[in-house]
VODRENMI-111664 format. One record per residue (C-alpha): z, x, y; residue in three letters. Coordinates in steps of 0.2 Angstrom, whole numbers, plus 5000, padded with zeros to 4 digits. Each point is the difference from the previous one (the first is absolute). Layout:
BEGIN
ZXYALA/...
This chain:
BEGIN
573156835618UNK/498949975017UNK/499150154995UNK/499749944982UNK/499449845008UNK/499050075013UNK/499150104988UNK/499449854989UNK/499749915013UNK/498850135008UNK/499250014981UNK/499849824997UNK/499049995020UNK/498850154994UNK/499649924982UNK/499649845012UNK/499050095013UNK/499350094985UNK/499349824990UNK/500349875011UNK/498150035006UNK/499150024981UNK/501349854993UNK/499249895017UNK/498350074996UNK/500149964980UNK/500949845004UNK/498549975012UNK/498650054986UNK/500849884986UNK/500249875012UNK/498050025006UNK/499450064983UNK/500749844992UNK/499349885012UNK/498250104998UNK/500250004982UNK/500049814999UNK/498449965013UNK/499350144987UNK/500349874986UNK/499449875007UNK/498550075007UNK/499750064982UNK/500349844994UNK/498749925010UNK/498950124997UNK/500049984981UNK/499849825004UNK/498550065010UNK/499050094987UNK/500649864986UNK/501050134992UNK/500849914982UNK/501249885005UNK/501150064986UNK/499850185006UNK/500649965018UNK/501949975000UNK/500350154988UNK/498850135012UNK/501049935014UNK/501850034992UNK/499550184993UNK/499350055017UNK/501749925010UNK/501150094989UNK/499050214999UNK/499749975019UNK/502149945004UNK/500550174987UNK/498850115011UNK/500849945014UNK/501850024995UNK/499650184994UNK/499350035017UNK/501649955009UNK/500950084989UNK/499250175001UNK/500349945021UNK/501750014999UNK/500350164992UNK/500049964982UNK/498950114991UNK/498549904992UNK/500050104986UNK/501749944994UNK/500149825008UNK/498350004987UNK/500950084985UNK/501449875004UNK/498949874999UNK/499350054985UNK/501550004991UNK/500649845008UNK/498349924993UNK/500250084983UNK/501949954999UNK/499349825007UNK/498649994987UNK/501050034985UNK/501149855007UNK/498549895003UNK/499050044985UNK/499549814999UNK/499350005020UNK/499150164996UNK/499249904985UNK/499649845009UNK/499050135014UNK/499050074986UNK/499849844995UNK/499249955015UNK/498850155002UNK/499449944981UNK/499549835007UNK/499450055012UNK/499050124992UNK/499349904986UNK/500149845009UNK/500549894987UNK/500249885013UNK/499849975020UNK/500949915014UNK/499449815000UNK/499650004980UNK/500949884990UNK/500850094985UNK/501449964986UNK/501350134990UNK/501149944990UNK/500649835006UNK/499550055018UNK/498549945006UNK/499449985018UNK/498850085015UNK/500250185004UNK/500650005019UNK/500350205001UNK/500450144990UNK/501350135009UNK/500650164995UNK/501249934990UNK/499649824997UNK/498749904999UNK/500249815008UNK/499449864993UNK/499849825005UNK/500549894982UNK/499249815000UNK/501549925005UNK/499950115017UNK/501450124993UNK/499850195006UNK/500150124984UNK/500650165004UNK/499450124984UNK/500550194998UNK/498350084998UNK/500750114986UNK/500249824993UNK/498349945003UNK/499050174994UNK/500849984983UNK/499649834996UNK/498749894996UNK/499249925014UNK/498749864999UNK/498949985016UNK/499349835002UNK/498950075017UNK/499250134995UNK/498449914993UNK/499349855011UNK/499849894984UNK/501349954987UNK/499449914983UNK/501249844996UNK/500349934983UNK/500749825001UNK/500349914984UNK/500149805001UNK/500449914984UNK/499549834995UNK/500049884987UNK/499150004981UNK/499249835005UNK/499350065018UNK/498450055003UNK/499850165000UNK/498350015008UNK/500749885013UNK/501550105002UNK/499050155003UNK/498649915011UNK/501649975013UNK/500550165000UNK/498450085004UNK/499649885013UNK/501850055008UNK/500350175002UNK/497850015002UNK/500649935017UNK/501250125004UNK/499550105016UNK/500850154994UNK/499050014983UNK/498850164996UNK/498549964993UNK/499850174992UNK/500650024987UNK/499849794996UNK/501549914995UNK/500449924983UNK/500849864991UNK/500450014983UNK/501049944986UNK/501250154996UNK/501349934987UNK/500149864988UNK/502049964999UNK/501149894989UNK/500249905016UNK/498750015011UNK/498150075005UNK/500250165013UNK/498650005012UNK/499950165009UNK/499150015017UNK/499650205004UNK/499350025017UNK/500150145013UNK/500449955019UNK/500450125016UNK/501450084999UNK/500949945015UNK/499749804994UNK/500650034982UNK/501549935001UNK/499549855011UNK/498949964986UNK/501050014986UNK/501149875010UNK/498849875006UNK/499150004982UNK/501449974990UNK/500549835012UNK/497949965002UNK/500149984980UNK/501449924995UNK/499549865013UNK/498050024994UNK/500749984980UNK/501049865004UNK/498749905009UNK/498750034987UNK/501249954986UNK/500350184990UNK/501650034997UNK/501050144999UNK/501350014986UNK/501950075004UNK/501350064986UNK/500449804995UNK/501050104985UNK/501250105012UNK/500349845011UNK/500549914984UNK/501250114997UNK/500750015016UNK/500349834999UNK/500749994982UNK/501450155009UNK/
């Protein structure tokens, strides 16, 4: 039995004495390799900031390069400590197959992501909407993209999601053309009517000359006369706009006496209920 023992004993301390120095040395290269591979990233990182490299195109180079330079490194040490590279790659090929066929929805999101980026149906800071979602592209990852709602929500979107829907991009153009409708009254003036409103939004900073704005008449109802104001402002004020104009001319109608008729048939029969 001491013999026995001896002998695994003396087999355990040469398979030690064997390994101990590659297992330090690999243990050392992951350790050194990982901390390089991050100052890498970040260098890489600041150098795309550098040239002005697409800020949509930025997190997902960064994440692509991490993770090839991290599996490079791992099939190094690997290959280090005795394991053959040829199969530790065919291992991993397999895992990664096995890994895609249970993550058919991430693999779809990534391809996802390379479509955006590749056709650029939006960028990181442009205020887009899809679906019910709406708000200002922060950054599109491998995966996801981020974005920043109105309320000051985050929205965290599959990118296989996002490059099969309809998208509508409010930045991509620096002017947007607005359509407001104000109705009034069959016994106001319409010329007068119309004189106020051109004299408002003509005072608006963030109106375009060209093409010139308009104010007409569009629809005669049962109820009331439809004044459309058409206009087209920058972009980045529209909504501003839209805000202030609505308040300037309710308070403007009322002071120049032109009212503005409301469904007197549907409060009537509220009440009667």
């Amino acid at each position: 039995m001491d013999k026995k023992i001896a002998t695994y004993w003396y087999q355990i301390e040469d398979i030690v004495v064997r390994y101990i120095g590659s297992v330090l040395l690999a243990a050392a290269v992951l350790i050194i390799g990982w901390w390089l591979i991050n100052k890498f990233t970040k260098a890489f990182s600041k150098w795309m900031e550098k040239k002005e490299v697409d800020l949509s195109l930025r997190p997902f180079l960064r994440s692509i390069i991490k993770f090839s330079l991290r599996i490079m490194l791992i099939i190094a040490v690997a290959g280090m400590v005795g394991i053959k590279t040829t199969s530790f790659v065919a291992v991993l090929g397999a895992a990664g197959l096995a890994i895609g066929l249970a993550l058919q929805g991430s693999l779809a999101n990534f391809a996802g992501g390379v479509i955006i980026l590749l056709l650029k149906p939006f960028k990181a800071g442009e205020f887009i909407q899809t679906g019910d979602m709406m708000g200002t592209v922060r950054e599109i990852h491998v995966f996801y993209t981020y974005i920043t709602s109105i309320h000051n929500q985050e929205l965290v979107i599959p990118n296989g999601q996002l490059a099969n829907a309809a998208i509508t991009n409010y930045s991509r153009y620096d002017s947007r053309r607005m359509d407001m409708p104000f109705r009034v009254a069959y016994d106001a003036d319409i010329d007068k009517a119309k004189a106020i409103l051109d004299e408002l939004i003509s005072a608006e900073g963030a109106l375009l000359k060209d093409p010139p704005h308009s104010i007409f008449v569009e629809e005669l109802t049962e109820h009331y006369v439809k004044i459309n104001v058409r206009a087209w402002l920058k972009a980045d004020e529209f909504w501003d706009v839209c805000n202030s104009l609505s308040e300037k001319v309710k308070k403007r109608f009322d002071r120049e006496g032109i009212r503005i008729p409301y469904p007197t048939m549907d409060v009537r029969m509220a009440n009667k209920g």
